[in-house]
Every structure is written in structure tokens, then in C-alpha cells.
N, C-alpha and C positions, 0 to 999 in steps of 0.2 A: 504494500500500500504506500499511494506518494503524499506529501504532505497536503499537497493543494486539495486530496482527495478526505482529507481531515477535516483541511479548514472548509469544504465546502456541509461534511455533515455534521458541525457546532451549530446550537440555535442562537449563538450570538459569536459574531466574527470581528465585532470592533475591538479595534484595541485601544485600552485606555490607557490615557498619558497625563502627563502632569508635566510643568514648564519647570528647569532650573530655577531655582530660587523659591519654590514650594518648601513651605516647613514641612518636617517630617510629621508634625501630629495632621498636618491636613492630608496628606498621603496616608497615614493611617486609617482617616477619618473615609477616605476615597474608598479602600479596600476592605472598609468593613461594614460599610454602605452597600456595595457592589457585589462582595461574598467573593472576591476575588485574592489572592494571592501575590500578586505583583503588579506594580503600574512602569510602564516606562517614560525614562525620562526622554523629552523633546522639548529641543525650543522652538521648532517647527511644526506638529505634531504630524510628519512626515518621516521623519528622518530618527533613527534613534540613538542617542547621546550617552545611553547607560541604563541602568533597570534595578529596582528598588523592591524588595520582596518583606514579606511577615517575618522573615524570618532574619533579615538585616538587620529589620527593627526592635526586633526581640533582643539583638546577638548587642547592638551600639545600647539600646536600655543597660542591658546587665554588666557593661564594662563602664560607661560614663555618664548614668541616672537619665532622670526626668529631664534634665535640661537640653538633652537632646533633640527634646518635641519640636522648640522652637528654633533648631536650626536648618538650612537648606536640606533636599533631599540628593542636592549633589554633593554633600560632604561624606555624604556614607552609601552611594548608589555602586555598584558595580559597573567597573566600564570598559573591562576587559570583555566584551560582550560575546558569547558565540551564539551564533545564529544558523539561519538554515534557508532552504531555498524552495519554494513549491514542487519543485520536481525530485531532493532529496527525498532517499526512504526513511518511509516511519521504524523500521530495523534499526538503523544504522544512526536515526535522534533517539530513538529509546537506550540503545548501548550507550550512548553519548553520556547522557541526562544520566543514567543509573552512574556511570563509572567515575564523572565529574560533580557527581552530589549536587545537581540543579534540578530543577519542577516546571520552569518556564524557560521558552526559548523564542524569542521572536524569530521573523521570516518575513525577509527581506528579497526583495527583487533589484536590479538595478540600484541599489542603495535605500530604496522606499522600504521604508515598515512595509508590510501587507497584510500582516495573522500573528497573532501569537498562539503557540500551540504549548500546551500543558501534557506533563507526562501521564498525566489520568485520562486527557482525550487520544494519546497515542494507545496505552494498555486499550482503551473501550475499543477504538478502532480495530485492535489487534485482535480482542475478544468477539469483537460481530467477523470478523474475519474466518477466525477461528470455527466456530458455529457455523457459517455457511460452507463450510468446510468437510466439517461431520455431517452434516445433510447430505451435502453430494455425496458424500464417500455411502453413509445410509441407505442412498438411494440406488444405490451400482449395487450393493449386495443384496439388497432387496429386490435388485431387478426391476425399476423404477426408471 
């Protein structure tokens, strides 16, 4: 399965962003609003500059407090970014994402944002996959 074939069966394909210079508690306030996990950073919301996850915000709380809320979310976003391309396989971003401890991966074309794919939409992918899989197979010994 390819990526583009993911992001086309999510019931929501947008990707949300938040501009440099967002405080980390409004990025918070974003992602727990939303029931989302990561927002990326853009100051274009085109283009992406870096990516801010629940779990950044947990990791920068427990090493330097509350005061953290009120600072940018470019101070503590991730900007070594990997990313992915519509036409990569969903195989090959699930090994990725398991073996580099990430959840979100955005996918980019041309340099655009496009989708961000989550590794619980690559597993489900992989899972209806799977399933039409043992059908067919089902159906051949069944003589179907």
C-alpha cells in the first residue's frame, strides 16, 4: 500500500499547523481540542519548518516546568524532520516510524506539506489490507 492510498482513506486529510512564534500552551490547547497528537510548525502553512508532538510537551514540562507554556513552539519543535512522499510504501514509513520512535510523519511533494500520516493510520491500512487478504485467500479454498 502507497501513502497517497492512506491519505486518501482518513476522514480528515488536513493538516494542522500553527505559525513560529505560537506558545507552547496554545499548541497544547490546539491538540487537545483537535484529539490530535502533533501540529506542524509553518510560517507559510505550506511549507513545513518543524513538528511539535504531546509528547515534546510532556518531555520540555518534566525537564524545565510550567514556564514553558508561555514560550514559542519553535524552541522545542523538532526540525530535523523526516518525511515521506505519496508514492512511498506504507512498509517501509511503518519500519521507519517503529525503529526511529516517531507517530507522525508528514508528506510532502515538491516541498508542499500534503498529509500527515500517523502510524495508527499506516497499522489500520495495513490491517484492512491484511483482511482482504484472508478473504481472497478464503475464497480460492472455498472454491469461491
Amino acid at each position: 500500500m502507497l501513502v497517497h492510498q492512506i491519505l486518501k482513506s482518513k476522514s480528515d486529510d488536513a493538516v494542522v499547523t500553527v505559525k513560529p512564534g505560537t506558545k507552547v500552551s496554545d499548541a497544547a490547547k490546539i491538540l487537545a481540542e483537535r484529539k490530535i497528537g502533533t501540529v506542524v510548525v509553518s510560517g507559510d502553512g505550506q511549507t513545513a519548518d518543524g513538528i511539535l508532538s504531546e509528547r515534546d510537551i510532556v518531555r520540555v514540562l518534566a525537564q524545565k516546568g510550567g514556564a514553558v507554556l508561555s514560550e514559542p513552539v519553535d524552541a522545542y519543535m523538532t526540525t530535523q524532520l523526516v518525511t515521506c512522499g505519496r508514492q512511498d510504501d506504507a512498509d517501509a514509513i511503518l519500519s521507519t516510524m517503529t525503529e526511529r520512535r516517531f507517530r507522525h510523519m508528514p508528506v510532502v511533494e515538491d516541498g508542499q506539506l500534503v498529509g500527515l500520516i500517523t502510524i495508527g493510520d499506516v497499522v489500520k491500512a495495513r490491517l484492512t489490507e491484511l483482511a482482504m487478504e484472508k478473504d481472497a485467500l478464503q475464497g480460492m479454498i472455498m472454491g469461491h
